[in-house]
C-alpha positions in Angstrom: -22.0 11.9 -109.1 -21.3 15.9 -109.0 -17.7 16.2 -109.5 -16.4 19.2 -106.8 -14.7 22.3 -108.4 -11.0 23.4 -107.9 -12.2 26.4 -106.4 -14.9 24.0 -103.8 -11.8 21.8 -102.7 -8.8 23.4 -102.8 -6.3 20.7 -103.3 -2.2 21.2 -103.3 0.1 20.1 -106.7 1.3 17.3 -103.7 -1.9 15.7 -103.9 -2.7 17.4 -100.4 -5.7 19.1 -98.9 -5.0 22.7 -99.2 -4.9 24.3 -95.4 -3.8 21.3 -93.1 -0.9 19.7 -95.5 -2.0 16.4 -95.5 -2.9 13.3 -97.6 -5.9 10.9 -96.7 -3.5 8.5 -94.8 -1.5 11.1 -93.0 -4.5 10.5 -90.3 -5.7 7.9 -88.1 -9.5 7.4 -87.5 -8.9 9.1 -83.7 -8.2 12.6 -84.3 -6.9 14.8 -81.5 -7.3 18.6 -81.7 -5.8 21.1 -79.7 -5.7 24.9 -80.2 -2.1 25.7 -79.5 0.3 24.2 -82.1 2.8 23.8 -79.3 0.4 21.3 -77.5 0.7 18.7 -80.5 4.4 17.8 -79.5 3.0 17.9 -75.5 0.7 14.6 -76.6 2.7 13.1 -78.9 6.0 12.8 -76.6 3.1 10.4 -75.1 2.9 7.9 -78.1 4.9 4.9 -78.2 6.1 5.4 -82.0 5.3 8.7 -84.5 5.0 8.2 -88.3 4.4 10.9 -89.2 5.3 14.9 -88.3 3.6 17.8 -90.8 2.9 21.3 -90.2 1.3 24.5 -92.4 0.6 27.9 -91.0 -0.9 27.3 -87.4 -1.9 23.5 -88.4 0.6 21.5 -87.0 0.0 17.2 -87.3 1.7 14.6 -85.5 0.5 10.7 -86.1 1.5 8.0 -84.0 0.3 4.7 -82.3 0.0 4.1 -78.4 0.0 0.0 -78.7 -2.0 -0.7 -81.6 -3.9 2.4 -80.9 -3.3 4.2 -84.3 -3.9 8.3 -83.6 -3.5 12.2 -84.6 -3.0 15.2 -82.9 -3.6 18.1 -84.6 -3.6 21.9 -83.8 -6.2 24.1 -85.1 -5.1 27.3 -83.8 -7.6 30.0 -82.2 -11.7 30.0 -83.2 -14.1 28.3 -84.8 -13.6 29.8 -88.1 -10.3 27.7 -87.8 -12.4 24.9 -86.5 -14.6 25.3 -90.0 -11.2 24.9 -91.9 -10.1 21.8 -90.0 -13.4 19.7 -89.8 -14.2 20.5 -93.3 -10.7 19.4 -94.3 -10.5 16.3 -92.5 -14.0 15.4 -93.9 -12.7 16.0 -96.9 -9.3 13.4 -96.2 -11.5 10.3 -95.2 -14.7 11.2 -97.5 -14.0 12.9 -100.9 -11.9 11.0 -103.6 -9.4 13.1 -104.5 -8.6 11.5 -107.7 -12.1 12.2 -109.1 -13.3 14.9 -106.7 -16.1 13.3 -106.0 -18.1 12.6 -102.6 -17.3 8.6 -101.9 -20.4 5.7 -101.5 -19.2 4.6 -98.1 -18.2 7.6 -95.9 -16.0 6.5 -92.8 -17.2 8.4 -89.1 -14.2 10.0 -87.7 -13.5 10.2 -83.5 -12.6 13.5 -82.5 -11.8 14.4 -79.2 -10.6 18.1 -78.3 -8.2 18.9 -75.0 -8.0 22.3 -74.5 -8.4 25.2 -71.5 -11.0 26.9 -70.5 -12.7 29.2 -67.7 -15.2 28.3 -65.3 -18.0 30.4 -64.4 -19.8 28.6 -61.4 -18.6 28.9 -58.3 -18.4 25.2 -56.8 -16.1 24.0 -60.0 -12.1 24.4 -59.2 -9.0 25.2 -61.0 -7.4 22.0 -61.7 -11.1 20.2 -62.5 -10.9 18.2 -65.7 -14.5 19.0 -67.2 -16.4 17.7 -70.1 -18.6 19.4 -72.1 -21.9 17.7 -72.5 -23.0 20.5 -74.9 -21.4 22.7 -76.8 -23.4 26.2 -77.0 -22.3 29.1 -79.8 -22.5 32.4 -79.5 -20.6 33.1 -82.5 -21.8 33.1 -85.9 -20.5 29.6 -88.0 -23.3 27.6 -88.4 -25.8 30.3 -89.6 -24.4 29.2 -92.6 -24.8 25.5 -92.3 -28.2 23.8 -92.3 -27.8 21.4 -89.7 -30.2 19.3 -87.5 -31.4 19.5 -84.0 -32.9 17.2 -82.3 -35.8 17.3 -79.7 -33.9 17.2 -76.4 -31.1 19.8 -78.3 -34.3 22.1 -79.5 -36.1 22.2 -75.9 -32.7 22.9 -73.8 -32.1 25.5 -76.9 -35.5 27.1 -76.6 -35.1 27.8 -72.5 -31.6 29.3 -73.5 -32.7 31.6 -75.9 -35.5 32.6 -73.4 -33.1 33.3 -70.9 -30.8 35.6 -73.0 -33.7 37.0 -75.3 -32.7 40.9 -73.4 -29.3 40.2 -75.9 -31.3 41.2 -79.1 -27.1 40.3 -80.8 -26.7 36.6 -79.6 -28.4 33.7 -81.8 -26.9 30.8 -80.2 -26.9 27.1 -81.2 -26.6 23.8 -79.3 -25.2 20.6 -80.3 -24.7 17.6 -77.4 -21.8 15.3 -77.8 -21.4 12.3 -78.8 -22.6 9.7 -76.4 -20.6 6.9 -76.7 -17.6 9.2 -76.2 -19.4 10.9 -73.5 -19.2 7.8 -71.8 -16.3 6.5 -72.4 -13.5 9.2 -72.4 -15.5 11.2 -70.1 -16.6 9.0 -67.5 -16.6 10.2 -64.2 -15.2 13.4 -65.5 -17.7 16.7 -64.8 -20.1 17.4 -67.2 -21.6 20.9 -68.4 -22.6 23.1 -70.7 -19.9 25.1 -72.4 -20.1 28.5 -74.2 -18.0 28.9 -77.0 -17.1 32.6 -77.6 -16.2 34.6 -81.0 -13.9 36.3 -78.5 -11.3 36.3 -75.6 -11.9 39.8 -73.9 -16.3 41.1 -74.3 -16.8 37.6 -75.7 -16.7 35.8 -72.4 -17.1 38.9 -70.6 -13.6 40.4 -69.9 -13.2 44.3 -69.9 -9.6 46.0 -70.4 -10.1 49.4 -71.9 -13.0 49.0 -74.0 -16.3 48.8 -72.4 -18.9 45.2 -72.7 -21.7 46.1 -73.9 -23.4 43.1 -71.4 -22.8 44.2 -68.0 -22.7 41.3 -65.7 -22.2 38.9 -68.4 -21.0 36.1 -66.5 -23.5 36.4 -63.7 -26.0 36.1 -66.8 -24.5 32.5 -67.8 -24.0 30.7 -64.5 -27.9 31.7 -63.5 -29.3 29.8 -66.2 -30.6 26.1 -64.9 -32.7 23.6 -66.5 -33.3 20.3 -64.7 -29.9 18.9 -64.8 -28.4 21.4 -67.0 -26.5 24.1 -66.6 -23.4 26.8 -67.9 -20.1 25.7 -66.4 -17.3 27.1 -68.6 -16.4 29.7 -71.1 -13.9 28.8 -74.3 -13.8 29.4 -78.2 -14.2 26.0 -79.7 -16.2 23.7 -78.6 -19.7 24.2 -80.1 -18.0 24.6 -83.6 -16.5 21.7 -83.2 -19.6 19.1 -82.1 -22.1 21.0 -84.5 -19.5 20.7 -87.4 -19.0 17.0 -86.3 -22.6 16.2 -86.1 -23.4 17.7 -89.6 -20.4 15.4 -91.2 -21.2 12.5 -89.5 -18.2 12.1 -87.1 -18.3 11.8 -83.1 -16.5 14.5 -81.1 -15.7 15.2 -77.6 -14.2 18.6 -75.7 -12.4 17.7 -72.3 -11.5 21.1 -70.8 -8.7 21.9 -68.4 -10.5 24.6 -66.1 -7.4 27.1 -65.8 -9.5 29.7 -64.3 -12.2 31.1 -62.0 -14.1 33.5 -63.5 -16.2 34.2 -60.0 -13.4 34.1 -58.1 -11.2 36.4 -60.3 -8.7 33.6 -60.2 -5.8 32.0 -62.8 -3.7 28.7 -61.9 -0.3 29.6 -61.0 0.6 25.7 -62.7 -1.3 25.5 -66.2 0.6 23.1 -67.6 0.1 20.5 -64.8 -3.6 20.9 -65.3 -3.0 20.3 -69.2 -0.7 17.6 -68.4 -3.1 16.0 -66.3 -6.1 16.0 -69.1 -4.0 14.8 -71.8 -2.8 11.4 -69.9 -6.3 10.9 -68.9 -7.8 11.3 -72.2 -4.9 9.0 -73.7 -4.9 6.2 -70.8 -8.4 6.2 -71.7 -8.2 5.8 -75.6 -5.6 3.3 -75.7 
């Protein structure tokens, strides 16, 4: 088997992967990702015992068991060129052999479930909903340089998206559903939609400070697209990275966003971290 270079997998003198700081059992097979590094102490102040407390740059890890429920946490900071570092790295923990550098004969499927904020865009969801994102849909640029696979139901919602945004001649945007099982499980009962993942905070999801958009109307654009069931419900800068990433490696992921905004009512929750609050214990109560 093609043995990877020092240069492909970037390994510390520790025996560690390079970015995140950690050895393959520093983490659990349940892998929680936030973006803010002070959210990791936020969900593990929830776990009945930690092992286990690391932290490099913005990647902060805390692992821990609720019960027998072995689990990290683990921030990945702002983007998904940060989600490419930390999905390629904890790939790398449960699937490469460090020893030999080499890809292992049995690879092991990783959960990964994401809690982070986000904005709504249709009128009719609330601050304080606890949404799920049934698809993640990028308009930023990561996986132009993956090959990844779509499949038919992903292609035809993808087709009627890029129809209805083909005036944008600078968005090439890809789709990726989540994983079902988790779908179902930790997001039962929760709202579902599909959710935009920006390469930006301000222009990106349609903000404008000083500098001018170069979309007018830019949210009016998203929440008018409908397909059957489907349709555009919030605005964030993960998500899509993060289930196309997961798909292409072989592990199941999950986003649960807390809506902190209204973005057609011009609105921000005046208690964020109650709405956080409440989509962490939920998605815990519901792993354990």
């Amino acid at each position: 088997m093609q043995k990877l270079s020092e240069a492909d997998l970037i390994i510390n003198p520790d025996g560690s992967i390079y970015h995140l700081n950690l050895l393959p059992e520093d983490i659990a097979d349940t892998v929680i990702t936030v973006g803010d590094l002070d959210r990791v102490p936020e969900i593990s102040k929830h776990f009945d015992s930690i092992e286990l407390k690391k932290g490099k740059r913005e990647f902060i890890t805390h692992t821990g068991y609720i019960g027998k429920k072995r689990i990290t946490v683990i921030s990945t900071g702002i983007g998904t060129d940060n989600i490419d570092i930390v999905f390629n790295e904890l790939d790398a923990l449960v699937n490469i052999d460090f020893a030999t550098r080499t890809i292992k004969d049995e690879l092991k499927s990783l959960d990964i479930i994401r809690i982070g904020t986000s904005g709504a865009i249709q009128p009719d969801i609330p601050m304080g909903t606890i949404l799920v994102s049934s698809y993640g849909l990028g308009f930023d640029a990561l996986m132009n340089y993956y090959i990844h696979q779509v499949s038919g139901e992903e292609h035809s919602l993808l087709e009627s998206i890029k129809t209805h945004f083909s005036h944008i001649r600078s968005i090439h945007p890809y789709l990726t559903a989540a994983n079902d099982t988790l779908l179902q499980t930790i997001g039962k009962d929760m709202v579902q939609g599909i959710t935009i993942t920006a390469p930006g905070f301000y222009a990106p999801q349609g903000r404008q400070v000083r500098a001018k958009n170069a979309v007018p109307d830019f949210i009016s654009q998203l929440n008018s697209f409908a397909q059957g069931k489907h349709r555009i419900t919030n605005l964030e800068m993960e998500t899509a990275g993060i289930y196309a990433l997961a798909k292409t490696l072989g592990h199941q992921a999950l986003s649960v966003n807390a809506i902190l905004a209204s973005r057609v009512k011009f609105e921000f929750s005046s208690q964020p971290e109650k709405i956080v609050e409440k989509a962490i214990k939920t998605v815990l109560e519901r792993l354990a």
